[in-house]
Biotite code that builds the C-alpha atoms (Angstrom):
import biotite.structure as struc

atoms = struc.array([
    struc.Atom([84.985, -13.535, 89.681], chain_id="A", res_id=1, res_name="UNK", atom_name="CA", element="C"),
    struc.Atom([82.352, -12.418, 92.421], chain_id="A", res_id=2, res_name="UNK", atom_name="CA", element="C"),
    struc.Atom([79.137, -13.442, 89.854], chain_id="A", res_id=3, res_name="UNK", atom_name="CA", element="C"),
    struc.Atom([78.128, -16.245, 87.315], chain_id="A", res_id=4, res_name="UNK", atom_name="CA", element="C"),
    struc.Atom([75.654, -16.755, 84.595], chain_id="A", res_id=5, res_name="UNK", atom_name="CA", element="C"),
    struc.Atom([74.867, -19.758, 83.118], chain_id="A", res_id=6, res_name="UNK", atom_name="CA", element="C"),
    struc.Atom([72.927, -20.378, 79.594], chain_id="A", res_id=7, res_name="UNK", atom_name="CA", element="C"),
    struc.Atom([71.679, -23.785, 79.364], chain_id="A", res_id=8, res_name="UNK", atom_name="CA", element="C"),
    struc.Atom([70.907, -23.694, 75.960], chain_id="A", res_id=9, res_name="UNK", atom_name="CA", element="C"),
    struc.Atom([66.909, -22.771, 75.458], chain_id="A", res_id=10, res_name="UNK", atom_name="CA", element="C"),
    struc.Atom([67.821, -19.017, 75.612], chain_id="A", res_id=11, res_name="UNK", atom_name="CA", element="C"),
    struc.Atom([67.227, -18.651, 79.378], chain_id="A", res_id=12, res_name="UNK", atom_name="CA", element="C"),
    struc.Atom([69.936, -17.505, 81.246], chain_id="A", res_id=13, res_name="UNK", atom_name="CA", element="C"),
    struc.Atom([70.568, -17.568, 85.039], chain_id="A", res_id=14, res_name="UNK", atom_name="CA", element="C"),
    struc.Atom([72.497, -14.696, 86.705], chain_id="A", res_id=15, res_name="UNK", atom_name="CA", element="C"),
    struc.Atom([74.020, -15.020, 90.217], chain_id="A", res_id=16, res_name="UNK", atom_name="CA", element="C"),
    struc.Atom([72.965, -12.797, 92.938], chain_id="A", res_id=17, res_name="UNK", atom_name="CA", element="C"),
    struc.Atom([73.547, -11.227, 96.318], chain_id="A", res_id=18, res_name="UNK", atom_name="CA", element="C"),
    struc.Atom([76.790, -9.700, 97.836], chain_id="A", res_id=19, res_name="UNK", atom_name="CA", element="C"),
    struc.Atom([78.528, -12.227, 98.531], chain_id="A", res_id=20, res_name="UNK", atom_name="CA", element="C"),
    struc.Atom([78.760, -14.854, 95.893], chain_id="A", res_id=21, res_name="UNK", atom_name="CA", element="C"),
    struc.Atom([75.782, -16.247, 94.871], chain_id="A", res_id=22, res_name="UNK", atom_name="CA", element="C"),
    struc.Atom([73.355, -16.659, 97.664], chain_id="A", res_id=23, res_name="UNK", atom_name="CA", element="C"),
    struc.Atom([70.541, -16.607, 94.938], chain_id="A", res_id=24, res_name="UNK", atom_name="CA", element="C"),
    struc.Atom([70.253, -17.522, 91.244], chain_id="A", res_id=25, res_name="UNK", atom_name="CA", element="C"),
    struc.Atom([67.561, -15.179, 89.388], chain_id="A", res_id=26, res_name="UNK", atom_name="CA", element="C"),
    struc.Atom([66.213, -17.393, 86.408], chain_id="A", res_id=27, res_name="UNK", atom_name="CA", element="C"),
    struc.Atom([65.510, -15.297, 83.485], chain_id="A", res_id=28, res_name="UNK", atom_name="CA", element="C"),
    struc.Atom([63.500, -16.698, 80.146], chain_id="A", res_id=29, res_name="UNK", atom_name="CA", element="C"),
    struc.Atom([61.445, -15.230, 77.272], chain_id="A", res_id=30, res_name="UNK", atom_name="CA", element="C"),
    struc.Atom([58.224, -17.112, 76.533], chain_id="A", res_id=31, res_name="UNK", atom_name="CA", element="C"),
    struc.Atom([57.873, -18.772, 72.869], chain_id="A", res_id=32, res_name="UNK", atom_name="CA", element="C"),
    struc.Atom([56.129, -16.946, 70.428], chain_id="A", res_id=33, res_name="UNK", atom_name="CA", element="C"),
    struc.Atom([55.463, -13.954, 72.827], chain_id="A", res_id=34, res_name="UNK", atom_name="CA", element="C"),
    struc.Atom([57.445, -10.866, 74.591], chain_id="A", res_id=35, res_name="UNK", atom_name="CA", element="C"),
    struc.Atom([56.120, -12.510, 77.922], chain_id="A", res_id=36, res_name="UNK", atom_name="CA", element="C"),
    struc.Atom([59.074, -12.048, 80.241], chain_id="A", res_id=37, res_name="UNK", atom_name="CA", element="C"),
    struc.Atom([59.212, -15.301, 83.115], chain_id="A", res_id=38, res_name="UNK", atom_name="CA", element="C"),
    struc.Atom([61.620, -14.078, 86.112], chain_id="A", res_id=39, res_name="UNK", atom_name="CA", element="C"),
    struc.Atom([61.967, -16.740, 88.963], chain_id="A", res_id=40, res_name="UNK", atom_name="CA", element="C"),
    struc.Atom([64.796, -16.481, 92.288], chain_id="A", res_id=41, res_name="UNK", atom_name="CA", element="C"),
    struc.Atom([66.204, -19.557, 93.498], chain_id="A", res_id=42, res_name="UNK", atom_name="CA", element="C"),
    struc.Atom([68.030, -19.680, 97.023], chain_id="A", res_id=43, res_name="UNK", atom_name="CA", element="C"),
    struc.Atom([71.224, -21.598, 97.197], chain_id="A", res_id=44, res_name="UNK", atom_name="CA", element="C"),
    struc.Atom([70.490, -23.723, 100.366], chain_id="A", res_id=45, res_name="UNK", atom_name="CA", element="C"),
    struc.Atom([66.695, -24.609, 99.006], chain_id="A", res_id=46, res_name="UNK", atom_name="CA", element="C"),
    struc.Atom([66.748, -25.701, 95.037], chain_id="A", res_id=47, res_name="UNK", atom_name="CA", element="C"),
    struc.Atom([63.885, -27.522, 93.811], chain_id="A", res_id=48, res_name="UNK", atom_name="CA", element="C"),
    struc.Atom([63.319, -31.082, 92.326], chain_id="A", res_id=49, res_name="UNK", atom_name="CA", element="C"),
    struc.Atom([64.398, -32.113, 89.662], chain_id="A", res_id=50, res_name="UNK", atom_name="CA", element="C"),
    struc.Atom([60.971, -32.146, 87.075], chain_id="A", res_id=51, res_name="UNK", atom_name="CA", element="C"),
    struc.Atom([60.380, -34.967, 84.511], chain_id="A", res_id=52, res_name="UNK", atom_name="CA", element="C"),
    struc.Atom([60.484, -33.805, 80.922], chain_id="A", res_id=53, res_name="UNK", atom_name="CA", element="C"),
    struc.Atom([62.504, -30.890, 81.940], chain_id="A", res_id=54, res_name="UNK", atom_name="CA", element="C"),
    struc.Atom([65.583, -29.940, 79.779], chain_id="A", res_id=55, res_name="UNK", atom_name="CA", element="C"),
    struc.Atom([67.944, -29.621, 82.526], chain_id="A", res_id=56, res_name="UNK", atom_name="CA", element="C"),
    struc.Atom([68.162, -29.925, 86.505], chain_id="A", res_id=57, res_name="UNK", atom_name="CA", element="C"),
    struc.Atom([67.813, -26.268, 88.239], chain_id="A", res_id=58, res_name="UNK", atom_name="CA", element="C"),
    struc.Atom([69.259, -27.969, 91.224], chain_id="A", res_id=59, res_name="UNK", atom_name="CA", element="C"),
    struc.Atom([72.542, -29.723, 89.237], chain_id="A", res_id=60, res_name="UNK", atom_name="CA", element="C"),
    struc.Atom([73.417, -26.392, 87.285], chain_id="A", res_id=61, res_name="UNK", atom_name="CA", element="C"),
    struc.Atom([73.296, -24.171, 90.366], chain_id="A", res_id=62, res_name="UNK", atom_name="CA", element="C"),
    struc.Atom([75.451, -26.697, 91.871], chain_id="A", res_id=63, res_name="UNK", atom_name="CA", element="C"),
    struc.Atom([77.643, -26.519, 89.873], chain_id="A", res_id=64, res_name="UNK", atom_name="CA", element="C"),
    struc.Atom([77.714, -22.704, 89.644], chain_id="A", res_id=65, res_name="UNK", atom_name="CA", element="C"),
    struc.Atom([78.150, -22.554, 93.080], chain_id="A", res_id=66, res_name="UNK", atom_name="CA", element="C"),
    struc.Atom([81.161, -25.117, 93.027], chain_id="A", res_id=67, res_name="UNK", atom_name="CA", element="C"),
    struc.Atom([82.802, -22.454, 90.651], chain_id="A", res_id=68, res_name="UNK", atom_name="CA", element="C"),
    struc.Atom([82.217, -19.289, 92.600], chain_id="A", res_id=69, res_name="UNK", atom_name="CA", element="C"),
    struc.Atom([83.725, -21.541, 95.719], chain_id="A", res_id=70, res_name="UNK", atom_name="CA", element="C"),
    struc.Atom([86.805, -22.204, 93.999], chain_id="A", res_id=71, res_name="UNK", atom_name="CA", element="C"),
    struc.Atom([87.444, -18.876, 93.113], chain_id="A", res_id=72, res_name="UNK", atom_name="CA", element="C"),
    struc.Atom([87.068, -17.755, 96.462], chain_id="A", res_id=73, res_name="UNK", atom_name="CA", element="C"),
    struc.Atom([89.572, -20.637, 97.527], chain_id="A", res_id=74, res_name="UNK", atom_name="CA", element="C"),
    struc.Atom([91.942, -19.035, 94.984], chain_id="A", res_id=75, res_name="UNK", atom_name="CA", element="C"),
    struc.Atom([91.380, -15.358, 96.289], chain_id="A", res_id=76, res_name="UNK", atom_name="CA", element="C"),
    struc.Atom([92.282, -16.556, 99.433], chain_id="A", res_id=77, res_name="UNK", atom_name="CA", element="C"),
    struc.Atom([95.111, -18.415, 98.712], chain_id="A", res_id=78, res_name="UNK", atom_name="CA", element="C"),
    struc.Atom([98.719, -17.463, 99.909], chain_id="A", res_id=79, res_name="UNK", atom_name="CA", element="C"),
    struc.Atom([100.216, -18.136, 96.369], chain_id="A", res_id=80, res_name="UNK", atom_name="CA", element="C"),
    struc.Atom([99.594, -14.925, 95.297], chain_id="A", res_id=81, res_name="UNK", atom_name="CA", element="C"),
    struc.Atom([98.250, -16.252, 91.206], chain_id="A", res_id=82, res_name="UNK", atom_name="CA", element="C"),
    struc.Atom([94.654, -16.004, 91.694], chain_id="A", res_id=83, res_name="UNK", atom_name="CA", element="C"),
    struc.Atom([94.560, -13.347, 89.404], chain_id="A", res_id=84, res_name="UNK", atom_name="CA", element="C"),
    struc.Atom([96.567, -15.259, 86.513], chain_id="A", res_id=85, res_name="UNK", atom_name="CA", element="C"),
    struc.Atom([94.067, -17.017, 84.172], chain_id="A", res_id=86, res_name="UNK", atom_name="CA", element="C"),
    struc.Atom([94.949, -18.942, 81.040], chain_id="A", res_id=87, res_name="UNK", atom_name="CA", element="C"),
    struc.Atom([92.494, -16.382, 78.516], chain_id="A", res_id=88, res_name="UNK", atom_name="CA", element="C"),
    struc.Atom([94.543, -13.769, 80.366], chain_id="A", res_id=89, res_name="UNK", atom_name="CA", element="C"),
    struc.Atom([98.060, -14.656, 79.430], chain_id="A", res_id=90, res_name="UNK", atom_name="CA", element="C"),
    struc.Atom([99.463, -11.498, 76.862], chain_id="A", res_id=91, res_name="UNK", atom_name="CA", element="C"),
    struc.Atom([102.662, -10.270, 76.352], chain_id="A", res_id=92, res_name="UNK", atom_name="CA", element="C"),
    struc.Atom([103.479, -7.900, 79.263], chain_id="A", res_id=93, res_name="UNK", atom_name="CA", element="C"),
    struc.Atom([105.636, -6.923, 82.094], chain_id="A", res_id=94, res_name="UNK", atom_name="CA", element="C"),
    struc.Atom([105.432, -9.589, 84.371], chain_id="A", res_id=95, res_name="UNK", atom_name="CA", element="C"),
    struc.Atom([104.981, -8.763, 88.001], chain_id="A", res_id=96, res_name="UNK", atom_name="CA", element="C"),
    struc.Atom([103.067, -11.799, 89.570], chain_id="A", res_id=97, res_name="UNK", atom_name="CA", element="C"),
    struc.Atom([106.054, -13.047, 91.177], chain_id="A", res_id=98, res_name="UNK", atom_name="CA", element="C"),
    struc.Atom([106.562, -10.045, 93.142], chain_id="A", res_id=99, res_name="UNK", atom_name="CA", element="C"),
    struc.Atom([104.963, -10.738, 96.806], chain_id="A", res_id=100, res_name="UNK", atom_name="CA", element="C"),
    struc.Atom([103.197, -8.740, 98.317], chain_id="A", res_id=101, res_name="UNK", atom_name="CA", element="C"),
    struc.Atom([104.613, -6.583, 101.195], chain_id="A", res_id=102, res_name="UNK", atom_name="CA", element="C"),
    struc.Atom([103.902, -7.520, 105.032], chain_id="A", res_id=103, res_name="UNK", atom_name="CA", element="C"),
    struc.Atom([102.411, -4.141, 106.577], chain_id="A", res_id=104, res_name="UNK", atom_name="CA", element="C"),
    struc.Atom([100.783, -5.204, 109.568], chain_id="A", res_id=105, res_name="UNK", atom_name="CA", element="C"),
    struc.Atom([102.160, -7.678, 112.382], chain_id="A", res_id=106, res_name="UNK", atom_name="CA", element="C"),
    struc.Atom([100.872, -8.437, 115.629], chain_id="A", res_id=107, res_name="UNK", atom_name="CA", element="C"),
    struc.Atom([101.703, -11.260, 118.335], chain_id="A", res_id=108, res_name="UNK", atom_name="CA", element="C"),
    struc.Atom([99.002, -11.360, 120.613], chain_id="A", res_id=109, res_name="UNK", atom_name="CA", element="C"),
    struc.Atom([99.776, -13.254, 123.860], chain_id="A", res_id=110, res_name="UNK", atom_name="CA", element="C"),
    struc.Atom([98.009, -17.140, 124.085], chain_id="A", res_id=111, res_name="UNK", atom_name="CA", element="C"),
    struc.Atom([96.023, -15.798, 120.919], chain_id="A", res_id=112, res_name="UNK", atom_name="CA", element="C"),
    struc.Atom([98.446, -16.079, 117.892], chain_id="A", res_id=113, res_name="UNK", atom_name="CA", element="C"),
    struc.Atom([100.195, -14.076, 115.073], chain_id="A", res_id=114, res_name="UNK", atom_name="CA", element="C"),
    struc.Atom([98.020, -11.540, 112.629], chain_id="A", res_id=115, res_name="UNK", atom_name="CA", element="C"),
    struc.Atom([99.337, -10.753, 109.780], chain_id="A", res_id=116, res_name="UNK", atom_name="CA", element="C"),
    struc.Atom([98.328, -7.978, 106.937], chain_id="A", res_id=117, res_name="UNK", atom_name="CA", element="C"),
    struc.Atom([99.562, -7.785, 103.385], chain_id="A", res_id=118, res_name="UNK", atom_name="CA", element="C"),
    struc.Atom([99.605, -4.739, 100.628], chain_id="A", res_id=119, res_name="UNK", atom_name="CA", element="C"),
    struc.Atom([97.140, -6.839, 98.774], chain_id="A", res_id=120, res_name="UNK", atom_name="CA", element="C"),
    struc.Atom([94.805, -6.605, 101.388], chain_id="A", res_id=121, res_name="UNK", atom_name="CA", element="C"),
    struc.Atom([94.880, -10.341, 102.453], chain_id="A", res_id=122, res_name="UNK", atom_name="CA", element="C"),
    struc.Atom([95.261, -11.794, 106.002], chain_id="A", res_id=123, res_name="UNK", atom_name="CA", element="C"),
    struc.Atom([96.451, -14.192, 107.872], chain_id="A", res_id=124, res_name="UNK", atom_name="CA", element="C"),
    struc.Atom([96.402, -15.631, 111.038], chain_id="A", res_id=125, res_name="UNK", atom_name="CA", element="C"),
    struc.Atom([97.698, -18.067, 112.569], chain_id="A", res_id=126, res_name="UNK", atom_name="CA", element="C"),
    struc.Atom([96.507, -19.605, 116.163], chain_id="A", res_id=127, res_name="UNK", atom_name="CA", element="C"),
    struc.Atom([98.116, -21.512, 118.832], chain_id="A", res_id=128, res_name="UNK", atom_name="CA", element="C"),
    struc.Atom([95.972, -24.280, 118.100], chain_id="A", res_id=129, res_name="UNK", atom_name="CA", element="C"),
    struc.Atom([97.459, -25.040, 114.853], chain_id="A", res_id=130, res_name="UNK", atom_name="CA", element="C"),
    struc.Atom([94.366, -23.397, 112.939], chain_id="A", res_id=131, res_name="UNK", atom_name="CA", element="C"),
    struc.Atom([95.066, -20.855, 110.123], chain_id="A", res_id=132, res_name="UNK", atom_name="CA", element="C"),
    struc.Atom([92.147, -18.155, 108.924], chain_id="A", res_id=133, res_name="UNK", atom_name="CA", element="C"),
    struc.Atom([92.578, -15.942, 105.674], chain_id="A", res_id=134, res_name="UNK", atom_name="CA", element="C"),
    struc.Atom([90.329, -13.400, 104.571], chain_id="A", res_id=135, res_name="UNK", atom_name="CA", element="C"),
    struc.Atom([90.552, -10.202, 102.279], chain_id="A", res_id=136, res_name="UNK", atom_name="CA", element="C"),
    struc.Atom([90.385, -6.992, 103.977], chain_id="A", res_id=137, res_name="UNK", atom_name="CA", element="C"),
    struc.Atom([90.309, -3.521, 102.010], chain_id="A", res_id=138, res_name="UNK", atom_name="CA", element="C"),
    struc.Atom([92.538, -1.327, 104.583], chain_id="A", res_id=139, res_name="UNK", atom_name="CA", element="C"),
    struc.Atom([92.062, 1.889, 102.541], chain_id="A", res_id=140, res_name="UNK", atom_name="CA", element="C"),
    struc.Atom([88.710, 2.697, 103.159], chain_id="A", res_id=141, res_name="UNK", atom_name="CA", element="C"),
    struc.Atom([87.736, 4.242, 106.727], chain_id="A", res_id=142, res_name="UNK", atom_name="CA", element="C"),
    struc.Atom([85.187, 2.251, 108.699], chain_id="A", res_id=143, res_name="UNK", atom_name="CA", element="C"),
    struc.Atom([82.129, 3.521, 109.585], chain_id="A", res_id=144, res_name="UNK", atom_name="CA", element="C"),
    struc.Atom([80.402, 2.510, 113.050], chain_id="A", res_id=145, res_name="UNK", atom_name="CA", element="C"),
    struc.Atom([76.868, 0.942, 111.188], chain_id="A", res_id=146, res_name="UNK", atom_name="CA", element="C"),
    struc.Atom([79.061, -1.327, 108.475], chain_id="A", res_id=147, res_name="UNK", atom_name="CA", element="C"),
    struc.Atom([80.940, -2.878, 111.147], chain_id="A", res_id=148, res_name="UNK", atom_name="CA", element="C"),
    struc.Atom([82.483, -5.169, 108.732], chain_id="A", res_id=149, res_name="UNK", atom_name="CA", element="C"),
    struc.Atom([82.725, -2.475, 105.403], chain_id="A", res_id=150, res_name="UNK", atom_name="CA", element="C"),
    struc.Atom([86.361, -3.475, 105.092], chain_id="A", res_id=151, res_name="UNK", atom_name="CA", element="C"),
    struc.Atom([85.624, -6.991, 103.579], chain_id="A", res_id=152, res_name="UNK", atom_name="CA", element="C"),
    struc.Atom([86.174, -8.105, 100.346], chain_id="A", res_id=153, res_name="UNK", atom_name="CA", element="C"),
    struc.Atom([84.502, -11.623, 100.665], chain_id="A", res_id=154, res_name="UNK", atom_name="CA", element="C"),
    struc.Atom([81.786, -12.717, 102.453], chain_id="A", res_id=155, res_name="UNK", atom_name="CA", element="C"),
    struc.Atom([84.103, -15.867, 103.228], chain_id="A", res_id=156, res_name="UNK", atom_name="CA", element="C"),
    struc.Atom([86.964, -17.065, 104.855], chain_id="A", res_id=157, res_name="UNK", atom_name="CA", element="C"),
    struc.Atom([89.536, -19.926, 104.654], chain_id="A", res_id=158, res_name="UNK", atom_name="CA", element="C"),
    struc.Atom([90.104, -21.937, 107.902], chain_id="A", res_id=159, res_name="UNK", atom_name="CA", element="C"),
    struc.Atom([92.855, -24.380, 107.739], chain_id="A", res_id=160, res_name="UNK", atom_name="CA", element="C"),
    struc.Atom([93.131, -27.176, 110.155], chain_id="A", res_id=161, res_name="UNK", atom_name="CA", element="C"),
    struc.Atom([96.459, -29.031, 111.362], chain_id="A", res_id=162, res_name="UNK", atom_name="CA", element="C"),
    struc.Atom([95.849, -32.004, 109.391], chain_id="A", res_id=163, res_name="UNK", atom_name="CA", element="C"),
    struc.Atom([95.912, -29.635, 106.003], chain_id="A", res_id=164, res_name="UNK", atom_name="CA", element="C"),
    struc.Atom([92.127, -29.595, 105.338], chain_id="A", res_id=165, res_name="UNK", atom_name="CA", element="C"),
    struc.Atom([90.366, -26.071, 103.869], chain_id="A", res_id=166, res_name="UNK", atom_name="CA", element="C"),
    struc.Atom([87.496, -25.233, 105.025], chain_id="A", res_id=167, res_name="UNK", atom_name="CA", element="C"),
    struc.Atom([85.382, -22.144, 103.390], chain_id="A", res_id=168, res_name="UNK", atom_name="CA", element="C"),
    struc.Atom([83.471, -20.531, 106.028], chain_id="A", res_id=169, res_name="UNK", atom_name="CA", element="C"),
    struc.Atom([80.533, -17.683, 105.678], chain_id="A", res_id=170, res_name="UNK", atom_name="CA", element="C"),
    struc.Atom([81.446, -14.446, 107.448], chain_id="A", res_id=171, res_name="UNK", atom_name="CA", element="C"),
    struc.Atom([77.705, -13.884, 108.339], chain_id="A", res_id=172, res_name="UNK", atom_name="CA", element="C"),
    struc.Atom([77.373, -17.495, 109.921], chain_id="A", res_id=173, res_name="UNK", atom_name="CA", element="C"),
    struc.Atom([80.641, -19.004, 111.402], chain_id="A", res_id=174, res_name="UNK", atom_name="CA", element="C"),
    struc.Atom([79.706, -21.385, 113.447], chain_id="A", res_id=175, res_name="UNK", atom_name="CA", element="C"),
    struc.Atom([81.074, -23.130, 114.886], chain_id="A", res_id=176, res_name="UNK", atom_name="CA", element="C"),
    struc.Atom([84.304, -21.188, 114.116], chain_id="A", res_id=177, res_name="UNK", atom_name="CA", element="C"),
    struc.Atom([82.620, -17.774, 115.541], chain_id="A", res_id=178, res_name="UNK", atom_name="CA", element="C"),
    struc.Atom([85.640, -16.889, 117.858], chain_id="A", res_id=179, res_name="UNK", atom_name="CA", element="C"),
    struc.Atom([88.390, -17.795, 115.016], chain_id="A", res_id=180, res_name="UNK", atom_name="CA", element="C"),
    struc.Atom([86.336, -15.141, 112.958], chain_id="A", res_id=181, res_name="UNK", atom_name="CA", element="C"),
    struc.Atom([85.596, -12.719, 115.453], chain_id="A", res_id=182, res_name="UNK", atom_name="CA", element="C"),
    struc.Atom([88.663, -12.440, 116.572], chain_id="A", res_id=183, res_name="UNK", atom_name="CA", element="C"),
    struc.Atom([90.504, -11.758, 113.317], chain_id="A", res_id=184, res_name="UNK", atom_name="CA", element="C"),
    struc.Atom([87.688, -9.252, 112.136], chain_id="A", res_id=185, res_name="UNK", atom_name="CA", element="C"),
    struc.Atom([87.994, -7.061, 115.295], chain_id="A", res_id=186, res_name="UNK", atom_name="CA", element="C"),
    struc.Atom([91.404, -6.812, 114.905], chain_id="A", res_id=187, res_name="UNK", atom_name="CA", element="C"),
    struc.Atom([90.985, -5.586, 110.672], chain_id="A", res_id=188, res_name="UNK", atom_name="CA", element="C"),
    struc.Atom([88.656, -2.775, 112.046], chain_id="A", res_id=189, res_name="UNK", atom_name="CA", element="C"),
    struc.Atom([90.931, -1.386, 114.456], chain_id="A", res_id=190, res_name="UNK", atom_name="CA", element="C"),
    struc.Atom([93.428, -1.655, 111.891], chain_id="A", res_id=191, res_name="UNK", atom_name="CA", element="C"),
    struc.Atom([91.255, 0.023, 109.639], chain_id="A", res_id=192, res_name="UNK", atom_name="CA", element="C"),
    struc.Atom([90.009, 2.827, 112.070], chain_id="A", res_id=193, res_name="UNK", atom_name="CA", element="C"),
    struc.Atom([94.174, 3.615, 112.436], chain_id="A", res_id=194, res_name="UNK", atom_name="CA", element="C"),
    struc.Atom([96.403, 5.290, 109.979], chain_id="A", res_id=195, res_name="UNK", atom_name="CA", element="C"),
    struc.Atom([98.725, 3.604, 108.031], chain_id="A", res_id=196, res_name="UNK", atom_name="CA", element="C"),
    struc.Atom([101.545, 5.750, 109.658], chain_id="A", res_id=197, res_name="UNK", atom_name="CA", element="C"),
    struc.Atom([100.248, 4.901, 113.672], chain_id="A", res_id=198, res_name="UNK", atom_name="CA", element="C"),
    struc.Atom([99.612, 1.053, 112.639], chain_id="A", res_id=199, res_name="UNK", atom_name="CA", element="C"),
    struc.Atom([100.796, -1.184, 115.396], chain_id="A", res_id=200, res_name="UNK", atom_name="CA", element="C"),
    struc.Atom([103.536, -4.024, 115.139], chain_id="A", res_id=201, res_name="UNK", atom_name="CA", element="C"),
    struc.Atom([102.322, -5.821, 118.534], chain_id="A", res_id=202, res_name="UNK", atom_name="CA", element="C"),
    struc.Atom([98.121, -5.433, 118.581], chain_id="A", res_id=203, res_name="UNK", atom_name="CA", element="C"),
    struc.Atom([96.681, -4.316, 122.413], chain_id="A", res_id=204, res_name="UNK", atom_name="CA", element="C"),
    struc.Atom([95.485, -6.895, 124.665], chain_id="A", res_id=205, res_name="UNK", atom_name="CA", element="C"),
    struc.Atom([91.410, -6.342, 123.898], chain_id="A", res_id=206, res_name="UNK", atom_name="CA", element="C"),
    struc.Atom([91.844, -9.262, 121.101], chain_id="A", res_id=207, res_name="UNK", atom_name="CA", element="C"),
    struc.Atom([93.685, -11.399, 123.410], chain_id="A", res_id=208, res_name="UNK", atom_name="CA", element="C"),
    struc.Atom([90.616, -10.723, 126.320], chain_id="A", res_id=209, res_name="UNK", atom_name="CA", element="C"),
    struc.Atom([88.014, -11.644, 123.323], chain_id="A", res_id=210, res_name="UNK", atom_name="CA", element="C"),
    struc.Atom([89.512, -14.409, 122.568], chain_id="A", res_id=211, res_name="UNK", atom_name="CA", element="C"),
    struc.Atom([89.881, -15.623, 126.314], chain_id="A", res_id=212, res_name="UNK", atom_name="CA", element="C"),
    struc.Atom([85.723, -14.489, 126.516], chain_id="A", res_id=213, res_name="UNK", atom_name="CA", element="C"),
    struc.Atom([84.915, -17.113, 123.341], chain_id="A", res_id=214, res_name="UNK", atom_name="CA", element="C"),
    struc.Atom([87.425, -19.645, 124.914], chain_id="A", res_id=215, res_name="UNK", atom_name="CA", element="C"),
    struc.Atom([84.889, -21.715, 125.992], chain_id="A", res_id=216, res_name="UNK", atom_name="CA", element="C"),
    struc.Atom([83.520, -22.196, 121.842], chain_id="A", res_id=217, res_name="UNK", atom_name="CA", element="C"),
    struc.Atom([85.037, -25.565, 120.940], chain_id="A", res_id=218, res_name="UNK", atom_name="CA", element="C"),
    struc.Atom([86.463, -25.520, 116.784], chain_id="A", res_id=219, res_name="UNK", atom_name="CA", element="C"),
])
């Protein structure tokens, strides 16, 4: 899912907002005995106190929104393939989640790593340095030069470290994982800019040069 609502109960509702997965909760409520209308916005990284007397804790239910939406992204981005199999989902048809997804882009880039591109627009790479990044890239549409990063799906990516621990990271602020991030996104536009019939097996050496530029970034 890319939004959330929650209903707490008192006939309020709040509805998750912005692009990429709930940067904002808009709080929504209809006064007692009126048609009064009370809107409020609530960021993410700023929730307010909890208030006495209050029916419920802004702050604990957008947690726990936001917990949600975070594990579905962890489940987009997985390599299993399932995120789209849910329990209320389960009917009686053809079965085709255990067919993987093809491999349509490769490239070894030299003291970089290996980028990888699947048919269901995830990717993969995997650096020298033992750390993995996955993201969702849609391939199909061209890129245009003001939406330098039109192609993504999520505004998050997966970084996986050699000990096994995820780690979600926002596309918008990667810090301090900017040249992981950078690195793979340059490499989906120029994908995206090529046809699928001229797509590379081995990428160019500008990635490898970028990466050698943001060398100095420590993970």
């Amino acid at each position: 899912m890319n939004s959330i609502e929650i209903y707490p109960g008192d006939g309020s509702v709040f509805k998750s907002e912005g692009a990429y997965f709930g940067k904002y909760f808009t709080y929504y409520s209809i006064q007692e005995g009126s048609e009064e209308r009370e809107e409020k916005t609530y960021s993410v990284n700023n929730l307010p106190p909890d208030r006495p007397g209050s029916p419920f804790s802004v702050g604990s239910l957008i947690k726990q929104a936001t917990r949600i939406l975070q594990h579905c992204v962890k489940m987009r981005l997985s390599l299993s393939h399932n995120y789209h199999i849910c329990c209320w989902k389960m009917v009686p048809v053809i079965n085709d989640s255990n067919i993987l997804p093809l491999v349509l882009k490769e490239s070894l880039i030299p003291s970089v790593g290996r980028f990888l591109a699947y048919s269901d627009d995830k990717v993969h790479a995997i650096f020298l340095d033992g750390i993995t990044l996955t993201l969702n890239w849609n391939f199909s549409s061209p890129i245009e030069k003001r939406q330098v990063n039109q192609g993504l799906n999520l505004g998050w990516c997966k970084l996986t470290f050699p000990d096994g621990q995820d780690q979600l990271i926002q596309i918008e602020h990667p810090e301090p994982y900017e040249r992981y991030v950078t690195t793979v996104t340059s490499w989906c536009r120029r994908l995206t800019q090529t046809s699928p019939r001229e797509m590379p097996t081995h990428s160019s050496s500008s990635a490898a040069m970028q990466w050698c530029n943001h060398s100095s970034l420590q993970p």
